[in-house]
C-alpha positions in Angstrom: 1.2 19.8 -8.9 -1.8 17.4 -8.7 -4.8 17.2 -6.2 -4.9 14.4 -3.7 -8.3 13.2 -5.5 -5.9 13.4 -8.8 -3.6 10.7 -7.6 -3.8 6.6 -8.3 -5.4 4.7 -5.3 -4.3 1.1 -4.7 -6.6 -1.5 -1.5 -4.0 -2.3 0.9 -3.4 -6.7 0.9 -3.9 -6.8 4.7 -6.1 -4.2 5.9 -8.6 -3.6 2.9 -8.4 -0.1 3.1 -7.7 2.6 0.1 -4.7 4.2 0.0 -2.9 7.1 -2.4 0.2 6.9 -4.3 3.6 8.6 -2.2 6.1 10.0 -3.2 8.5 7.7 -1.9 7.1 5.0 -3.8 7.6 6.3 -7.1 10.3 4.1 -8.5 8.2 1.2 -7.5 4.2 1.8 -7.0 3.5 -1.0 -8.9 5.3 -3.4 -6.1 3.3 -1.9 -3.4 0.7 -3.8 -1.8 0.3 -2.6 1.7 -0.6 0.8 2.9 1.6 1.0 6.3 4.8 -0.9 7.9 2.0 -2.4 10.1 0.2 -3.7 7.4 3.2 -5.4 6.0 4.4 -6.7 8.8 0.8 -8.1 9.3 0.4 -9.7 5.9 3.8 -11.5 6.3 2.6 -12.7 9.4 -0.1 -14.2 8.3 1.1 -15.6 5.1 4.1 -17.8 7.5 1.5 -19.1 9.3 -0.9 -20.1 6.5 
């Protein structure tokens, strides 16, 4: 088992902030760009209306 501080860190596209890698995105960390279901949603958002 690894440490938190052990684990890859990504900056969220939408919010800027640094997140940790999940479990549930371990088939596919390298597609993930956005820390949170709010963030996502937020980036689309924004990217429709640019």
């Amino acid at each position: 088992m690894r440490k938190k501080s052990e684990l890859p860190e990504k900056i969220c596209e939408a919010c800027g902030r640094a997140f940790s890698w999940r479990k549930k995105w371990r088939e596919d960390w390298d597609s993930v760009k956005t820390c949170s279901d709010r963030c996502k949603r937020d980036l689309r958002a924004s990217r429709r209306s640019a």
